[in-house]
Residue frames as a rotation matrix with the C-alpha (Angstrom) as fourth column:
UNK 1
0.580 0.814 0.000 0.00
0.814 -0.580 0.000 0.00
0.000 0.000 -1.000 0.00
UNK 2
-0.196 -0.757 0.623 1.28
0.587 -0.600 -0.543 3.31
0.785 0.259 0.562 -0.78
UNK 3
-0.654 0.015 -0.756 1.91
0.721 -0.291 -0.629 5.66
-0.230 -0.956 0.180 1.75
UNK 4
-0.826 0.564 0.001 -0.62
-0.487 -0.715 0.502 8.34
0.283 0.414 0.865 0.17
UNK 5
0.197 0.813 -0.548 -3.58
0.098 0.540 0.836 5.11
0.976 -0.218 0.026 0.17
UNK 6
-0.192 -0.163 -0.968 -2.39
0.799 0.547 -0.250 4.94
0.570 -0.821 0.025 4.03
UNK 7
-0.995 0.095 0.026 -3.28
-0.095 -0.860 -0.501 8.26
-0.025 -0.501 0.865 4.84
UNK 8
-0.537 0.839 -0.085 -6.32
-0.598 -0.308 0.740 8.31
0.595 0.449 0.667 3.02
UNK 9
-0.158 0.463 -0.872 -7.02
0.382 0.843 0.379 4.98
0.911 -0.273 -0.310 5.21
UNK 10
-0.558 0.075 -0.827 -6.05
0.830 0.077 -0.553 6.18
0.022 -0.994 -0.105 8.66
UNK 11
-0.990 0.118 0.074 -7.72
-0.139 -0.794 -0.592 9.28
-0.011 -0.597 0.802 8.24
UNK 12
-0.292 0.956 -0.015 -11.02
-0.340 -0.090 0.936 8.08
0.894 0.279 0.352 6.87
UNK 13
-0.099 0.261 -0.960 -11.28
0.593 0.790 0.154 5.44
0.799 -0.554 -0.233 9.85
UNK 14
-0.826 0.017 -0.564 -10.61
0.485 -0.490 -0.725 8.68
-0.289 -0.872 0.396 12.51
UNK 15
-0.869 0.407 0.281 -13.36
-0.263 -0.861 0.436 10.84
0.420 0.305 0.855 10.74
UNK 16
0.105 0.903 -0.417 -16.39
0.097 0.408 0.908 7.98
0.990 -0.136 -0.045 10.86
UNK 17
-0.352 0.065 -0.934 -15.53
0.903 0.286 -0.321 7.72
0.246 -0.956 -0.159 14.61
UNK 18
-0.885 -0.200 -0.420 -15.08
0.338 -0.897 -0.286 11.33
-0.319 -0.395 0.861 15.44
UNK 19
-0.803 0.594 -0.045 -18.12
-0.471 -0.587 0.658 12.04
0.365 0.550 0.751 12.84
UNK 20
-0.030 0.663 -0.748 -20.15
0.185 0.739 0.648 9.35
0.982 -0.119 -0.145 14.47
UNK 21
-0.305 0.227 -0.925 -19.51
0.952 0.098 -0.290 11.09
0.025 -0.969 -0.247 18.16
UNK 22
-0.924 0.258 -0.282 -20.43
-0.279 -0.959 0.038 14.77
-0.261 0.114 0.959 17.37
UNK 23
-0.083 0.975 -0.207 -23.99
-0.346 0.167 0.923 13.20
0.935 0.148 0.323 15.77
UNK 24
0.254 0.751 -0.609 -24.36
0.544 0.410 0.732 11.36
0.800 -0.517 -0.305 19.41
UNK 25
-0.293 -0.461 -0.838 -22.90
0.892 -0.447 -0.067 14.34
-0.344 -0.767 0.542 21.61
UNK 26
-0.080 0.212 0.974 -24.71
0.446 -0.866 0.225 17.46
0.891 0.453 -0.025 19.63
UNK 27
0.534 0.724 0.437 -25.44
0.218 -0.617 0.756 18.54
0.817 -0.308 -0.487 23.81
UNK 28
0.743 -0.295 -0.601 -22.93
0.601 0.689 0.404 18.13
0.295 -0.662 0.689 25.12
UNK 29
0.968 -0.238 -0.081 -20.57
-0.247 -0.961 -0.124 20.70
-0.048 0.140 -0.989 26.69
UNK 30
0.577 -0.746 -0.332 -16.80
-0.068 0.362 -0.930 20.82
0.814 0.559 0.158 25.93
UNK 31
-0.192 -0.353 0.916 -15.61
-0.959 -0.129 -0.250 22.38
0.207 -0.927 -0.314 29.64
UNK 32
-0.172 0.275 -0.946 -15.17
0.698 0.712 0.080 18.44
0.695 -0.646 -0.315 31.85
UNK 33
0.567 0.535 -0.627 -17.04
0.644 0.187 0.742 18.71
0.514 -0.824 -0.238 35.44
UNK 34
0.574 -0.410 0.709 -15.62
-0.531 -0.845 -0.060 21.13
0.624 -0.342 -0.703 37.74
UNK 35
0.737 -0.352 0.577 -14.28
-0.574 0.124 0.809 18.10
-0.356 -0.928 -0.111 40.01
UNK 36
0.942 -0.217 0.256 -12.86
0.325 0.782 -0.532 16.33
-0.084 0.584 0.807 37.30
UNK 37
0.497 -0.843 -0.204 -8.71
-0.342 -0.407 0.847 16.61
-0.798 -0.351 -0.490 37.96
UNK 38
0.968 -0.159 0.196 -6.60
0.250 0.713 -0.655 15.47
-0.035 0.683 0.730 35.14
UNK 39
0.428 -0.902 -0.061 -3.38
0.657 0.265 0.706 14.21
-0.620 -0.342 0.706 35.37
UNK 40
0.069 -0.497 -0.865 -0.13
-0.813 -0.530 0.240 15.95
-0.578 0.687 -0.441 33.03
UNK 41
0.796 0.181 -0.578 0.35
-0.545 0.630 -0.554 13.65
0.264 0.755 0.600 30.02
UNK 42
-0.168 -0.802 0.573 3.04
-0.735 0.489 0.470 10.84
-0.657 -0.342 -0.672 30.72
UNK 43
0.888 0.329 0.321 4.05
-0.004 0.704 -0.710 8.15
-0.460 0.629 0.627 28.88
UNK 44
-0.460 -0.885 -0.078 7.22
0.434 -0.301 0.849 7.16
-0.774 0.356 0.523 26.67
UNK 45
-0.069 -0.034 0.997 6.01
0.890 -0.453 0.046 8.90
0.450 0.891 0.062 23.46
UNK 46
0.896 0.373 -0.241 4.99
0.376 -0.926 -0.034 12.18
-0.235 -0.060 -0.970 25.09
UNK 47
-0.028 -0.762 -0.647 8.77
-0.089 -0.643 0.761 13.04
-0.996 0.079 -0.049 24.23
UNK 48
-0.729 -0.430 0.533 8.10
0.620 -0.084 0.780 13.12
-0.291 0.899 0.327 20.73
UNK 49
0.082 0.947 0.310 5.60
0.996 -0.083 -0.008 15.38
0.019 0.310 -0.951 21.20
UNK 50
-0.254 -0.887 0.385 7.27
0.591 -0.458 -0.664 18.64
0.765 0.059 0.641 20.65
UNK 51
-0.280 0.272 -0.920 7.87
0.953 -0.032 -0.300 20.87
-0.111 -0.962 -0.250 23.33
UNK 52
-0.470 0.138 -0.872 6.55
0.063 -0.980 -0.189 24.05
-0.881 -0.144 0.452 22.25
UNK 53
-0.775 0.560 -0.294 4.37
-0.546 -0.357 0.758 25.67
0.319 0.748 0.582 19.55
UNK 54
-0.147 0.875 -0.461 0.79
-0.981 -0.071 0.178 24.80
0.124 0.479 0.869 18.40
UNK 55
0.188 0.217 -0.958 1.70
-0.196 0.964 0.180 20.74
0.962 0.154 0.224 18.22
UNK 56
-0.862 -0.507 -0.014 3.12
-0.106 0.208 -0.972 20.82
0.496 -0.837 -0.233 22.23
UNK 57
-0.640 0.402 -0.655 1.31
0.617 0.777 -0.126 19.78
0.458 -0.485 -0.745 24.58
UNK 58
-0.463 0.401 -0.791 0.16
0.303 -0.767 -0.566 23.33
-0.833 -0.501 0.234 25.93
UNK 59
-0.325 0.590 -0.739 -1.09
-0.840 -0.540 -0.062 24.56
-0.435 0.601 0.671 22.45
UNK 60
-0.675 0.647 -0.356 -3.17
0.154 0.595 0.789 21.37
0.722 0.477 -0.501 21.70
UNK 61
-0.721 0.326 -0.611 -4.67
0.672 0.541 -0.505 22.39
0.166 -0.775 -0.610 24.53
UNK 62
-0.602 0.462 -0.652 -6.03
-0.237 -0.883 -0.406 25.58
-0.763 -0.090 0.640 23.67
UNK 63
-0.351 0.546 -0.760 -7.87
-0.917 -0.036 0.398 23.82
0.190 0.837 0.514 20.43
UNK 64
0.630 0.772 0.083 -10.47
-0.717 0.620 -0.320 21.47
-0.298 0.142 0.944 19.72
UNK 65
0.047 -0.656 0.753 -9.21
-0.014 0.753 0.658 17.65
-0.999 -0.042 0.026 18.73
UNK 66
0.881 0.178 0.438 -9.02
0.439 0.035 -0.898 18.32
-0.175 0.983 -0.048 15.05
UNK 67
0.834 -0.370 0.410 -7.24
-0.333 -0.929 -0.161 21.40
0.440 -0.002 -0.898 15.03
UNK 68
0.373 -0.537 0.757 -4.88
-0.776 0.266 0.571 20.15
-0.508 -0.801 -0.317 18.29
UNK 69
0.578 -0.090 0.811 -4.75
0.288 0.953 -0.099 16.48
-0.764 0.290 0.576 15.95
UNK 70
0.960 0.034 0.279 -3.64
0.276 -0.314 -0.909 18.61
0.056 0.949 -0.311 13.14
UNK 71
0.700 -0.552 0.453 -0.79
-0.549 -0.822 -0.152 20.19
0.456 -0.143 -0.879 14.84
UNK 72
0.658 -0.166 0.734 0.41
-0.488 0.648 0.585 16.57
-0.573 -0.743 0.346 16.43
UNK 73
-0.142 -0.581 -0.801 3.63
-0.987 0.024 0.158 14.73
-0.072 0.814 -0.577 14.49
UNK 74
-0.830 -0.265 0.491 2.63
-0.395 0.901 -0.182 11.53
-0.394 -0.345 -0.852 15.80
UNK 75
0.112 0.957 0.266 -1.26
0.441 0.192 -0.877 11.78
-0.890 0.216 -0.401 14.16
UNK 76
-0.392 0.363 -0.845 -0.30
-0.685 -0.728 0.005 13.22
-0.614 0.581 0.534 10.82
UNK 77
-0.974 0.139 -0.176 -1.68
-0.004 0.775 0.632 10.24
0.225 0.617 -0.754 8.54
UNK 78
-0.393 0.715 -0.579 -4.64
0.877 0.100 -0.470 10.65
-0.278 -0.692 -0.666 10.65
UNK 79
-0.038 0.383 -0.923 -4.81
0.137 -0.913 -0.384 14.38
-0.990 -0.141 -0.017 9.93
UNK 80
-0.913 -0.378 -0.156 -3.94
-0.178 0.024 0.984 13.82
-0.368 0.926 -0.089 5.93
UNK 81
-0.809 0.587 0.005 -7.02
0.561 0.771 0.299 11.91
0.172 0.245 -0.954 5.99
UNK 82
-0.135 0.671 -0.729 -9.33
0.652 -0.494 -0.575 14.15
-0.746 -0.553 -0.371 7.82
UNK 83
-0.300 -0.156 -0.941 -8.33
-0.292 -0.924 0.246 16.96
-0.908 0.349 0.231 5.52
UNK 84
-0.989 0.023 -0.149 -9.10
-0.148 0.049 0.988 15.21
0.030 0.999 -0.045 2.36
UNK 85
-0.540 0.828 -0.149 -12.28
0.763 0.557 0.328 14.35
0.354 0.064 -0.933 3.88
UNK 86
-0.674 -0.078 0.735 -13.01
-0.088 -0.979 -0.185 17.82
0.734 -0.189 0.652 4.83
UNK 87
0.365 0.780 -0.509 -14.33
0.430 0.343 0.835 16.48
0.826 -0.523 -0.210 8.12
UNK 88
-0.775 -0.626 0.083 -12.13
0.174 -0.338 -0.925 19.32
0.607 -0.703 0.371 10.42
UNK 89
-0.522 0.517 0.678 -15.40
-0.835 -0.474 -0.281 20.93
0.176 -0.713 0.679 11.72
UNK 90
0.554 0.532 -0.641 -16.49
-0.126 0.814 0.567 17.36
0.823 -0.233 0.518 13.00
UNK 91
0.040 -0.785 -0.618 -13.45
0.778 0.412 -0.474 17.07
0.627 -0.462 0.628 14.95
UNK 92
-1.000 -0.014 0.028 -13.70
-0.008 -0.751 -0.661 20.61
0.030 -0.661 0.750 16.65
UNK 93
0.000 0.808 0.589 -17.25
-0.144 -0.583 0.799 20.04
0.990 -0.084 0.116 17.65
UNK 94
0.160 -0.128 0.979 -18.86
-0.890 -0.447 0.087 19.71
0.426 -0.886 -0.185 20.78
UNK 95
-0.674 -0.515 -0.530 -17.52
0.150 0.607 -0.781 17.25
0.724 -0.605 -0.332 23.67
UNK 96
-0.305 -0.951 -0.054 -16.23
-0.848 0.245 0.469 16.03
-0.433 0.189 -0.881 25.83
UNK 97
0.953 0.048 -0.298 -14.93
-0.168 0.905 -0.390 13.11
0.251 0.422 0.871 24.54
UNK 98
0.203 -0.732 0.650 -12.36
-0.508 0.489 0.709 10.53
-0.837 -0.474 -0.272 25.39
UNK 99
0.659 -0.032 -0.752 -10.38
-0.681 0.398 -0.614 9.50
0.319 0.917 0.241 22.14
UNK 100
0.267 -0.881 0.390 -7.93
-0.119 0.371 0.921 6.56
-0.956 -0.293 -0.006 22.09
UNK 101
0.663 -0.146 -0.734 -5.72
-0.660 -0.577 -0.481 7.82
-0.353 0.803 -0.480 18.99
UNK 102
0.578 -0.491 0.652 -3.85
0.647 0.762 -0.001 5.24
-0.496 0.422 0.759 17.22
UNK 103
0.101 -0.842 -0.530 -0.45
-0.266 -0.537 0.801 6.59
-0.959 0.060 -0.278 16.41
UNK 104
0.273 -0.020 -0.962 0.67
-0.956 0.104 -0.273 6.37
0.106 0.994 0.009 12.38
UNK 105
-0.661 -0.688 -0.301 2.95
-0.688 0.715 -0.125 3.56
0.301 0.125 -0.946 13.15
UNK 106
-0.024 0.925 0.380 -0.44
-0.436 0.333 -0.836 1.81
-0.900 -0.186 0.395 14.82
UNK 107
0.561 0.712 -0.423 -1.69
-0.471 -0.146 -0.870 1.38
-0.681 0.687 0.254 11.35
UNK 108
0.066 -0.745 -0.664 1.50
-0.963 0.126 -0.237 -0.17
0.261 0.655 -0.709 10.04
UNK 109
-0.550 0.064 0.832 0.37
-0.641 0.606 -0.471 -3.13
-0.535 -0.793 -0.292 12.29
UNK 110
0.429 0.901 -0.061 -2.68
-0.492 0.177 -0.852 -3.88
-0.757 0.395 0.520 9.81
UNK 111
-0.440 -0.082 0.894 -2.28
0.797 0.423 0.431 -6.55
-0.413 0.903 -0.121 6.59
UNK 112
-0.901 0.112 -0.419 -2.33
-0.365 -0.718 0.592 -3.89
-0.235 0.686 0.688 3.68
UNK 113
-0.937 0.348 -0.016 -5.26
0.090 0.286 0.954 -6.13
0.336 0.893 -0.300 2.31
UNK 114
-0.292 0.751 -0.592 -7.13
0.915 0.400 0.055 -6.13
0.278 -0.526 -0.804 5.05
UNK 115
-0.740 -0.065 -0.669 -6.72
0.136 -0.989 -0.054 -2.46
-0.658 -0.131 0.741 5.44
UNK 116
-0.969 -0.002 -0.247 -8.04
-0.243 -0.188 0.952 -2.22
-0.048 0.982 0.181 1.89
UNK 117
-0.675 0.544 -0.498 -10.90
0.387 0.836 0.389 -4.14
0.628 0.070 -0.775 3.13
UNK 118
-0.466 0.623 -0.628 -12.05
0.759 -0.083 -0.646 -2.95
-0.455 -0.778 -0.434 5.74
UNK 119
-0.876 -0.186 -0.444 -11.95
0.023 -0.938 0.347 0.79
-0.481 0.294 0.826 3.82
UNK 120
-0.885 0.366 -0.289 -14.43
-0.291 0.049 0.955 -0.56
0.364 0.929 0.063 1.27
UNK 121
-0.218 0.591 -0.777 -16.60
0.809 0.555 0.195 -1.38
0.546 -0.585 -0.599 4.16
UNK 122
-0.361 -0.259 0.896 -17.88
-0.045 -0.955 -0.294 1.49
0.932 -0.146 0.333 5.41
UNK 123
0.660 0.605 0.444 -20.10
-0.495 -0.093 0.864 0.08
0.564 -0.790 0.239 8.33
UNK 124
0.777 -0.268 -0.569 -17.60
0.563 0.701 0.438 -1.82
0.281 -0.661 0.696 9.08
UNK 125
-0.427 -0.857 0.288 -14.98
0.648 -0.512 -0.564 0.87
0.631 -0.055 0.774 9.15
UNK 126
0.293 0.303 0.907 -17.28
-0.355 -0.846 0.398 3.27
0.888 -0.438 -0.140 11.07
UNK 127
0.977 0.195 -0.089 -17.94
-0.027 0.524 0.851 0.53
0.212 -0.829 0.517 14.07
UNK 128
0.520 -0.571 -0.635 -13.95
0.798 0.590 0.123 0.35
0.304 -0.570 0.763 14.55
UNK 129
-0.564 -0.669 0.484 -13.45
0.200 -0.679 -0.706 3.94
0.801 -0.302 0.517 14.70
UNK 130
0.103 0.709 0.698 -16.18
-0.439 -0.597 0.671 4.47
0.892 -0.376 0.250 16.80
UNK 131
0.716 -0.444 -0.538 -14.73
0.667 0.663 0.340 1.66
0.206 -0.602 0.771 18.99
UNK 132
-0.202 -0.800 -0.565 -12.28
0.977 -0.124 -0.175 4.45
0.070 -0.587 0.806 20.33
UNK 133
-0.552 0.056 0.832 -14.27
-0.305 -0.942 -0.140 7.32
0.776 -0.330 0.537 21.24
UNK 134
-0.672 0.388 -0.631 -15.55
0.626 -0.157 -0.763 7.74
-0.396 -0.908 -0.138 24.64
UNK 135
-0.338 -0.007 0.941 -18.40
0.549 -0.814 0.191 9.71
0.765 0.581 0.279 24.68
UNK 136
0.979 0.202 -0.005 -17.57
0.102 -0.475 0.874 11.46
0.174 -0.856 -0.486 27.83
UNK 137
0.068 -0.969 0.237 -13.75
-0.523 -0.237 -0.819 13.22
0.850 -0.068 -0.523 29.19
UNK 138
0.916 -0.385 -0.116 -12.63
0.337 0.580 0.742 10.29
-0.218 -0.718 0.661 31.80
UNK 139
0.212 -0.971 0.108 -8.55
-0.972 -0.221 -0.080 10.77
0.102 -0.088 -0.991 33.18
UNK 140
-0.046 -0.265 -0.963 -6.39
-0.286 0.927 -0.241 7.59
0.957 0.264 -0.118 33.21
UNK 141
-0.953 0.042 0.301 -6.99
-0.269 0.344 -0.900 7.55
-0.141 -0.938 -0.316 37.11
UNK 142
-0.244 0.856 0.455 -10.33
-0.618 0.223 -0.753 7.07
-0.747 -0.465 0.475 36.35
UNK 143
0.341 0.160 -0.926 -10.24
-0.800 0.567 -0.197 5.02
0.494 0.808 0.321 33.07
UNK 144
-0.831 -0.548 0.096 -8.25
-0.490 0.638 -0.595 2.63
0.265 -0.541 -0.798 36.25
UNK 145
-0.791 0.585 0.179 -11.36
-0.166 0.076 -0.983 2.94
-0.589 -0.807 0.037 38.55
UNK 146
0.025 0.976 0.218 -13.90
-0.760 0.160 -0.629 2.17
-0.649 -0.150 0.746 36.47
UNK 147
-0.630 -0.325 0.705 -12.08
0.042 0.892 0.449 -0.61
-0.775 0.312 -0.549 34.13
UNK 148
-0.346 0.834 0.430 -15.50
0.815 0.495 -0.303 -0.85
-0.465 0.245 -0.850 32.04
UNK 149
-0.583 0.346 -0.735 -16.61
-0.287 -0.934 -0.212 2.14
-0.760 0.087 0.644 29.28
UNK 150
0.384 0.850 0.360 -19.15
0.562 0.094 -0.822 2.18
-0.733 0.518 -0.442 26.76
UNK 151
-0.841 -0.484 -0.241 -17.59
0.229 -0.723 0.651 3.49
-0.489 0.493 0.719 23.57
UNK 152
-0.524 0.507 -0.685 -19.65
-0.613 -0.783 -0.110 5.61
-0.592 0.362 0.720 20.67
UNK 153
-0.836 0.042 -0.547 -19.78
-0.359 0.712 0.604 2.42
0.414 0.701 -0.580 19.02
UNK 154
0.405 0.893 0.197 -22.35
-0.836 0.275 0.475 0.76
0.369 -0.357 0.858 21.80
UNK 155
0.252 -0.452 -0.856 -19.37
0.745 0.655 -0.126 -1.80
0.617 -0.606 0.502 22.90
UNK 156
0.953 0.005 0.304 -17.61
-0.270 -0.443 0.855 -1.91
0.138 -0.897 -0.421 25.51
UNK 157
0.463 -0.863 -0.201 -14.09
-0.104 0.173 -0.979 -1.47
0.880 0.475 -0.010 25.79
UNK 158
0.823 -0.029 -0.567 -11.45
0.547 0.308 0.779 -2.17
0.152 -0.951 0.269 29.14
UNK 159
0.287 -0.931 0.224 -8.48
-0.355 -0.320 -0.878 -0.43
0.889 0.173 -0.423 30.52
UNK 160
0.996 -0.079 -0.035 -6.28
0.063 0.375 0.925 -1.31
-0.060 -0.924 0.379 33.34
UNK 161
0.641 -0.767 0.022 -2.96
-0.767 -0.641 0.007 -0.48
0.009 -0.022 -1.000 34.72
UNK 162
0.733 -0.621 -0.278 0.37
0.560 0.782 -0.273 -3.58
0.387 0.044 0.921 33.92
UNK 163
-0.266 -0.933 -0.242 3.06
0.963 -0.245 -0.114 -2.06
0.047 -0.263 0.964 35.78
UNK 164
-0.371 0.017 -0.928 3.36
-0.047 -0.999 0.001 1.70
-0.927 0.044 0.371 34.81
UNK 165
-0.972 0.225 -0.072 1.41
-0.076 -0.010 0.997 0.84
0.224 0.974 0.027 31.55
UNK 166
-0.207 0.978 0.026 -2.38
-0.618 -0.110 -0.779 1.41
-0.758 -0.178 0.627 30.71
UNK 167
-0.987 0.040 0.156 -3.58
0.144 0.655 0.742 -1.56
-0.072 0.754 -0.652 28.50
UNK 168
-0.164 0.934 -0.318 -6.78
-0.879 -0.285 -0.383 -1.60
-0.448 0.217 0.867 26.79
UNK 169
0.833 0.543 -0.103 -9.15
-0.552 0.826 -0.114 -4.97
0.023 0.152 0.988 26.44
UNK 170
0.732 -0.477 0.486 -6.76
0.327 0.872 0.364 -7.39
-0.598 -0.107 0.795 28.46
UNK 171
-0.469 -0.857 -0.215 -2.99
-0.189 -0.141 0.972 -5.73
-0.863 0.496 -0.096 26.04
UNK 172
0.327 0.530 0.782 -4.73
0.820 0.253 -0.514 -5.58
-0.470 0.809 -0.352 22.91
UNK 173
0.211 -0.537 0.817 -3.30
0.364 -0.733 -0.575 -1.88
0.907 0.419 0.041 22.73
UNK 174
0.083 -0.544 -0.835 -0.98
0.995 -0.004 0.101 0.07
-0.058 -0.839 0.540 24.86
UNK 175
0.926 0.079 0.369 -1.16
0.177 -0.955 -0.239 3.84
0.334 0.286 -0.898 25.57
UNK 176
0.229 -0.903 0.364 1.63
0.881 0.034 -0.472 5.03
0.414 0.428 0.803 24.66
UNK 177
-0.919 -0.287 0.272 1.13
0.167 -0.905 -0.390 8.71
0.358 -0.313 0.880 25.88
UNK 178
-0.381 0.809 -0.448 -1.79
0.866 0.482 0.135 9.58
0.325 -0.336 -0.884 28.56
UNK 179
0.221 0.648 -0.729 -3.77
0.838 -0.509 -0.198 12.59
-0.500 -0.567 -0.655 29.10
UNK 180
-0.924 -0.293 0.244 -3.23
0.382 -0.700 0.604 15.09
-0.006 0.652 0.758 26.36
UNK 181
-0.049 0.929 -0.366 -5.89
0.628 -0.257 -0.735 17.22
-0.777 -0.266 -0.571 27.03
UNK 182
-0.795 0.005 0.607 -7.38
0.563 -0.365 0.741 19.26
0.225 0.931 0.287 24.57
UNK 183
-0.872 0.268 0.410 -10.36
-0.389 -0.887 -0.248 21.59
0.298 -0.376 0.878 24.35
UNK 184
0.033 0.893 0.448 -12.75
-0.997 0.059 -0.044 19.71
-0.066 -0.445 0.893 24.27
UNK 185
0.926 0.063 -0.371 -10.99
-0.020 0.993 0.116 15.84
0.376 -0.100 0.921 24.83
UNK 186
0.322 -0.849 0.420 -8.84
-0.798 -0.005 0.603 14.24
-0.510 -0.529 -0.678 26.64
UNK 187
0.718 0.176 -0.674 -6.91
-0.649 0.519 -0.556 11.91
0.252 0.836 0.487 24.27
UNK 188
0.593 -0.261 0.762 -4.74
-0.586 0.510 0.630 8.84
-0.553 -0.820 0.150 24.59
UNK 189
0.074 -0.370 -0.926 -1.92
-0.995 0.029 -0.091 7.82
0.061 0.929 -0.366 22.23
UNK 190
0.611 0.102 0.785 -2.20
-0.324 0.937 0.130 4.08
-0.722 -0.334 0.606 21.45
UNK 191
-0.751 -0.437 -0.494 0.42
-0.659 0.535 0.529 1.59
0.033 0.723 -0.690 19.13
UNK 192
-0.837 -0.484 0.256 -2.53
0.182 0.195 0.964 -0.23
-0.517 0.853 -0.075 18.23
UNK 193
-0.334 0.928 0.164 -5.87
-0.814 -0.372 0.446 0.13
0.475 0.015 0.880 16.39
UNK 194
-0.811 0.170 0.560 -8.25
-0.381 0.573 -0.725 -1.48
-0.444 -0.802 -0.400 18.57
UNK 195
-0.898 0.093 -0.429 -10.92
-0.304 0.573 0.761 -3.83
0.317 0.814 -0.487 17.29
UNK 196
-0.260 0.686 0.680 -14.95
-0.961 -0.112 -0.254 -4.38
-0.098 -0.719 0.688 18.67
UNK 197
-0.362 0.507 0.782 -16.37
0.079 0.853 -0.517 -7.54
-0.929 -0.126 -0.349 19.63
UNK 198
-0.939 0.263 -0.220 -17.74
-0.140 0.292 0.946 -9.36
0.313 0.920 -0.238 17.15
């Protein structure tokens, strides 16, 4: 697969999700709960997240997850995609929301054919992005404590803590970088794409 088709893949697969939680979150507000504490991001990747400008960790916070995704080196395939799908003002709507973001290299994990597949499958491509949005802003202390979310999809996904690592559904994917907060999400770099129940 060329690396052009691989954008075009990872970003279509972030839009349906992202476009599929803004249709079930139109009332939602972007501000989390006044008691709601959230941690500083940690994690080994957060050092490749640069430390200053627009893509750092302070100026994704001042923008919506589009925008904030847009400005991220670790999500551009992701953001290639978005952009061809002019689907930016999905991504800055309203929250919160709790992404887990598959990193480019995530996506390098996938048989090309099956990639290719799924693509041509659009319900099925929606149902696995939507399989990594929260639709609510949870911190990784609490993604601990309650173990059990409901994702936009209508499964349910796990997390839990292996050492100094958050795993999702039992090491299926590992966040890689944790609490990147944004305006209106709080987002969670994963190495890989995660899959729903059949």
């Amino acid at each position: 697969m060329s690396r052009k088709t691989h954008r075009y893949a990872v970003a279509a697969i972030a839009t349906l999700s992202l476009a599929g939680i803004a249709a079930g979150s139109a009332s939602a507000t972007t501000a989390p709960p006044d008691d709601m504490t959230m941690a500083g991001p940690s994690g080994p990747l957060c050092a490749a997240v640069p430390a200053d400008g627009e893509g750092s960790v302070a100026g994704m916070a001042d923008d919506a997850v589009g925008t904030a995704a847009s400005n991220n080196p670790l999500l551009t395939t992701l953001v290639a995609a978005v952009t061809a799908a002019d689907l930016g003002d999905t991504l800055n709507g309203p929250g919160p929301f709790t992404v887990f973001a598959p990193v480019n290299s995530a996506f390098d994990k996938i048989d090309p054919a099956t990639l290719e597949g799924v693509l041509a499958d659009v319900d099925t491509l929606t149902s696995i992005l939507t399989y990594h949005v929260l639709p609510e802003q949870v911190s990784s202390a609490d993604l601990v404590a309650g173990g059990t979310f409901a994702t936009v999809n209508g499964a349910e996904l796990t997390v839990a803590q292996v050492g100094e690592t958050l795993v999702v559904n039992g090491g299926a994917a590992a966040v890689q970088c944790a609490d990147v907060p944004t305006a209106n999400a709080t987002v969670y770099l994963i190495d890989s794409v995660l899959m729903p129940p059949a």
